[in-house]
C-alpha positions as CSV (number, residue, x, y, z in Angstrom):
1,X,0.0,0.0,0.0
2,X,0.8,3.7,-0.1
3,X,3.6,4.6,2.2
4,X,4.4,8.4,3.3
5,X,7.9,9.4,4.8
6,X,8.2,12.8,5.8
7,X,12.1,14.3,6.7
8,X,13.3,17.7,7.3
9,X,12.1,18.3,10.9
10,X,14.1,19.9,13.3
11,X,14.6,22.5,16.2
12,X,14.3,25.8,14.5
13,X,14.4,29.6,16.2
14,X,11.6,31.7,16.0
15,X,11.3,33.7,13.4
16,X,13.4,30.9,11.6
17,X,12.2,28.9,8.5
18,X,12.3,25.4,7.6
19,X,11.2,23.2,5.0
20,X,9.8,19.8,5.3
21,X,9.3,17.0,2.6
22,X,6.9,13.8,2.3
23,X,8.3,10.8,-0.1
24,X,5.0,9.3,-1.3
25,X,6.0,5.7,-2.3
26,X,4.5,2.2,-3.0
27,X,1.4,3.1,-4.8
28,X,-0.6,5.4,-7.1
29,X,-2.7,8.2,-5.5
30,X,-5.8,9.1,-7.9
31,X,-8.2,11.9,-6.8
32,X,-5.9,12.6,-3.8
33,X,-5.2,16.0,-2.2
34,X,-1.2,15.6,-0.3
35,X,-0.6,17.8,2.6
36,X,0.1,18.1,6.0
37,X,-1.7,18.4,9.8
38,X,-0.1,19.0,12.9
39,X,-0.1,17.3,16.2
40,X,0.4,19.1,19.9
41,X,0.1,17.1,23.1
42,X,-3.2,16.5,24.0
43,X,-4.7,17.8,21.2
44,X,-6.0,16.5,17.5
45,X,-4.4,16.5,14.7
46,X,-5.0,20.5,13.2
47,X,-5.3,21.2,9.3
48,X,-2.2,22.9,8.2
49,X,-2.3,22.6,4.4
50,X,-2.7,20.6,1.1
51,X,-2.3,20.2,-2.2
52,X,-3.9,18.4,-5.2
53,X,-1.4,15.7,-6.2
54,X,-2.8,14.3,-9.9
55,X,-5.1,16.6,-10.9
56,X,-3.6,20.0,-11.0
57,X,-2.1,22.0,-8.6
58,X,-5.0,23.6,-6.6
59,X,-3.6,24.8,-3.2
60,X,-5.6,25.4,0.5
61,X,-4.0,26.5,3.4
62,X,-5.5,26.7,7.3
63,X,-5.9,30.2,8.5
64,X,-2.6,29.9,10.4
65,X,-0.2,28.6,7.6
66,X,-1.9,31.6,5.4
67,X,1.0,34.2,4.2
68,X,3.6,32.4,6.0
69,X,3.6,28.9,4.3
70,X,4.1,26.9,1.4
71,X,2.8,23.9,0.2
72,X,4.1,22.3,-3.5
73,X,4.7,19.4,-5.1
74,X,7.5,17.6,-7.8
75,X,5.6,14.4,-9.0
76,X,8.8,13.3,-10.8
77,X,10.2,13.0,-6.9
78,X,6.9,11.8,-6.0
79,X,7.4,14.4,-3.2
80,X,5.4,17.1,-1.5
81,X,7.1,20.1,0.7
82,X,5.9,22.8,3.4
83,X,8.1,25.8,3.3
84,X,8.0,27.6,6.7
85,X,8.9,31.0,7.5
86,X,8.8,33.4,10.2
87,X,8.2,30.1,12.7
88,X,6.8,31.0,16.2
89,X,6.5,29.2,19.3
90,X,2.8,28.2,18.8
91,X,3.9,26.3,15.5
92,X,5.6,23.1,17.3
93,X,3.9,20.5,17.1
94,X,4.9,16.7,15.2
95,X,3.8,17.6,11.6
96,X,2.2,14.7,9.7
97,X,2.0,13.7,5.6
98,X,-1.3,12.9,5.1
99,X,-3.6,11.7,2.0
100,X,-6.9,12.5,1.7
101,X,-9.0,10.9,-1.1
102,X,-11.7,13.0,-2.6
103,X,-13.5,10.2,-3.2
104,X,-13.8,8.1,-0.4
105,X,-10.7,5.6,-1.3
106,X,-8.4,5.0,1.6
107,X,-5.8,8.0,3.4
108,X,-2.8,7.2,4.6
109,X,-0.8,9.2,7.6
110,X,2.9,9.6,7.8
111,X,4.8,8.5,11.1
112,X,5.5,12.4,11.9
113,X,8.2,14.7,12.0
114,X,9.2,17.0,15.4
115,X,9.8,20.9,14.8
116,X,10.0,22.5,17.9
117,X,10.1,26.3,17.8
118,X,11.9,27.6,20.7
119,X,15.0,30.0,21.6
């Protein structure tokens, strides 16, 4: 089945940037939309933003990645990345890949990646 790694996490300042990629492997995603949530303890798991994967390049970002994120896509890498800038404390959280069909077919989670924003 469909397997998503993502990598780049990290400690990071505030104000900092970072980016953060998701390898989609082992499977072809029709009618998908790639993107990523965001996890803080004891809470659920908090839109952050996607991306259409097959059919076009339609982009949707939460109210909080708005103006200071990035979400796009290189389907020869079969990869998705979240550009970060201006990073503040109430960003960290464990960022998760995540697939969500647009027609009901199956998602799939990534196992998370830690960015902690602190000084």
């Amino acid at each position: 089945q469909v397997q998503l790694v993502e990598s780049g996490g990290g400690l990071v300042q505030p104000g900092g940037s970072l980016r953060l990629s998701c390898v989609i492997s082992g499977g072809t995603l029709s009618a998908y939309d790639v993107g990523w949530y965001r996890q803080t303890p004891g809470s659920g798991r908090e839109f952050v933003a996607h991306i259409n994967w097959s059919g076009g390049s339609t982009t949707y970002y939460s109210d909080s990645a708005k103006g200071r994120f990035t979400i796009s896509k290189d389907n020869a890498k079969n990869t998705v990345y979240l550009h970060m800038k201006s990073l503040k404390p109430e960003d960290t959280a464990i960022y998760y890949c995540h697939a969500d069909s647009t027609l009901g077919s199956p998602s799939y989670w990534g196992q998370g990646t830690k960015v902690p924003v602190s000084s």
